[in-house]
N, C-alpha and C positions, 0 to 999 in steps of 0.2 A: 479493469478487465474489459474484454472487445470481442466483438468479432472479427473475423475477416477483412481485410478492405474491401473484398468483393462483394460482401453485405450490408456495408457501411451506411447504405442509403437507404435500406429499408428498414422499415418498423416494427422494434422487439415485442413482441407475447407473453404478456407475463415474468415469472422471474424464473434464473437461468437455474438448472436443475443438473444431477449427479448420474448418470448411467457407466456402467464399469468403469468408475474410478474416474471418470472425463467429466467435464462441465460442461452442459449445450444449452442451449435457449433456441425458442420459437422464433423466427421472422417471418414478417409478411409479404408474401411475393404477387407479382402478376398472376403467376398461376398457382397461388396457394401459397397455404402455410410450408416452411420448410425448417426441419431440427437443424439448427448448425453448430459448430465445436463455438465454445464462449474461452479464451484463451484469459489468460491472466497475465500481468504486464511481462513477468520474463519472456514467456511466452511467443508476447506477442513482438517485444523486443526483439527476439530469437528470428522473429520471421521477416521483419522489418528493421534492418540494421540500420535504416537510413533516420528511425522515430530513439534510441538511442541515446543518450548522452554517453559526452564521449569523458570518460574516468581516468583513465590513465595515456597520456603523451606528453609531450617534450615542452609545452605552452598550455597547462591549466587553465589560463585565467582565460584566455583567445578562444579554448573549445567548449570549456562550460560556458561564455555568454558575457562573461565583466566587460571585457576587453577592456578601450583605453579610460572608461567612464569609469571603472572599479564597481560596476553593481550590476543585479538582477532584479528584474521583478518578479517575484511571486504573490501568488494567490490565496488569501487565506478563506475557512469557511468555505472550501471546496470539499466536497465530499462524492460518495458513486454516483449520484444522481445525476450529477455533471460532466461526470467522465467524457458522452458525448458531444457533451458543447466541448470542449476542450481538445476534443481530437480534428472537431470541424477546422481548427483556429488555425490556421498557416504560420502563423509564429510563437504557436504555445508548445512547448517542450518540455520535456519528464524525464524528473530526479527521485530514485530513491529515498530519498531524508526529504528533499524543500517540499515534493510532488511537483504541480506542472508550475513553468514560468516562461517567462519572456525575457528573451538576451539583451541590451541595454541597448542595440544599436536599431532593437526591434523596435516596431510598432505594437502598441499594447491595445487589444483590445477595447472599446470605450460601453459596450453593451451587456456588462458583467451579469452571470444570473444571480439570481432575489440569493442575498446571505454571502455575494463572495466578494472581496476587496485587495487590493493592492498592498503593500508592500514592499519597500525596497531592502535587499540583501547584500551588503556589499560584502568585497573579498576579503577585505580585513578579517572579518566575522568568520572565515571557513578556509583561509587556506593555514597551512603547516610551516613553520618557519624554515622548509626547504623550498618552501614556495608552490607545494604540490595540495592535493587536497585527498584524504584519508575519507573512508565513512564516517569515520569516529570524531576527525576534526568538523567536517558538516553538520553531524549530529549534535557538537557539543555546540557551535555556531549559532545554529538555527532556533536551540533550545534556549539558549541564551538571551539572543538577543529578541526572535520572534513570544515566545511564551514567559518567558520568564517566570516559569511560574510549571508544575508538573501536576499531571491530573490521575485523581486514582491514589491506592498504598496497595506497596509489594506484600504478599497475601504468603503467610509462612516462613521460613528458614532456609534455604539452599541445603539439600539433603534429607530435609523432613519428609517423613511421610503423612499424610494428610487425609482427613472424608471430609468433604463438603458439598454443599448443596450450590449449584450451578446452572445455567440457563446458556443455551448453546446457540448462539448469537448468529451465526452465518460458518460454512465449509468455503475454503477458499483453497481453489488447486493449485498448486506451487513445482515446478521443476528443480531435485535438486540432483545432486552427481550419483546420488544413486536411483534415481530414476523418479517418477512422477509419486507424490506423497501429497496431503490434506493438510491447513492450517485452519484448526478448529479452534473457534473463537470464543471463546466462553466470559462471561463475569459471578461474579456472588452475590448476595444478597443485599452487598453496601456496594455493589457497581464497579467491583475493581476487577481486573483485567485479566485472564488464564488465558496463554495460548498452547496449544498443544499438536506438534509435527507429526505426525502419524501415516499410515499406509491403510488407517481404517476412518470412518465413517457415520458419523449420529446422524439423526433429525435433531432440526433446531426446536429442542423443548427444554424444560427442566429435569435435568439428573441429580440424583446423589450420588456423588461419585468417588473415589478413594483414589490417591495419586501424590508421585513424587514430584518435590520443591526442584528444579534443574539449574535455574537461573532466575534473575533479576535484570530488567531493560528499560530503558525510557527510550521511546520513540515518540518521537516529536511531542515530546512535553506529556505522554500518557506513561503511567509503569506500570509495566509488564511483568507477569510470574510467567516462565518459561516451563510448563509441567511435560513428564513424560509417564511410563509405567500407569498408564489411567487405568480405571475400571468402572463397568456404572454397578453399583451395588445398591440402588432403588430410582424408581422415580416418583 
């Protein structure tokens, strides 16, 4: 998540907050503090086509970054904290599944922040034996060969109905075809993983809550319980 490029340079206030359904944050200006929209990577995507990977055209391997080397680098041990170093970097670029990386013909960074390391990805690992690359071929790739290993258990049955006691971890705004909706982040008491697409809004505390099982996901090596039909029936 970002601001603006036209904020780019100045210094965020604390952390980004909810007003009708939008996510803003503080920055600091010459003349004062000023709210500004905190965009989330569709988003931000959406407004900067040029920051982008490019998913679908006639040469996969030439627009994600392999080219004739066959690899990428990416970054592990990146997390939000970093997002702004990342955006500074003239040759780091964002993938849904890998997150940010470097095209193989790039120059890579040498001044990495505390916790994050290199990685090579190559195309074997992600593309589809059409030659293209799918989410689900990237996902199944990257899981594979970067984690080998998945973090968390899928929490219920797909269809079950459920009460459990949850701690609501961060609201993250999401753009989808039917207009601006909330990805409420939740885990349980053993740390596994609820997300939940909604049109509504918690504070990050502990609820007990009551909700339907939708799905089961591994993203990038975490498994996800995909919940909908929630309700908080204590805290």
């Amino acid at each position: 998540m970002a601001v603006a490029k036209t904020y780019e340079k100045f210094e965020i206030q604390g952390e980004p907050f909810i007003e009708n359904k939008r996510a803003y944050v503080i920055i600091k200006t010459p003349k004062g503090d000023k709210k500004v929209r905190w965009y989330s990577d569709k988003e931000y995507a959406r407004m900067y086509p040029d920051a982008q990977t490019v998913t679908k055209t006639s040469n996969y391997r030439n627009a994600l970054g392999f080219k004739d080397a066959g690899y990428i680098t990416i970054y592990l041990g990146e997390n939000e904290s970093n997002e702004w170093w990342f955006r500074q970097q003239p040759n780091c670029y964002y993938h849904v599944v890998w997150g940010w990386y470097t095209h193989s013909d790039k120059e890579v960074p040498t001044d990495l922040p505390e916790g994050v390391s290199t990685r090579k990805l190559y195309w074997t690992n992600v593309c589809t034996p059409e030659g293209t690359v799918t989410e689900a071929s990237a996902q199944k790739g990257y899981d594979e060969l970067i984690l080998n290993r998945t973090i968390g258990n899928f929490v219920g049955e797909v269809g079950e109905r459920i009460e459990i006691d949850v701690k609501v971890e961060k609201i993250v705004p999401i753009t989808t075809k039917y207009g601006e909706k909330f990805m409420i982040v939740m885990r349980d008491k053993e740390g596994n993983e609820l997300l939940w697409v909604t049109t509504k809004t918690l504070f990050p505390k502990s609820y007990k809550m009551r909700m339907t099982i939708v799905e089961h996901k591994t993203y990038r090596g975490v498994n996800q319980t995909f919940v909908n039909r929630c309700s908080v029936i204590g805290e």
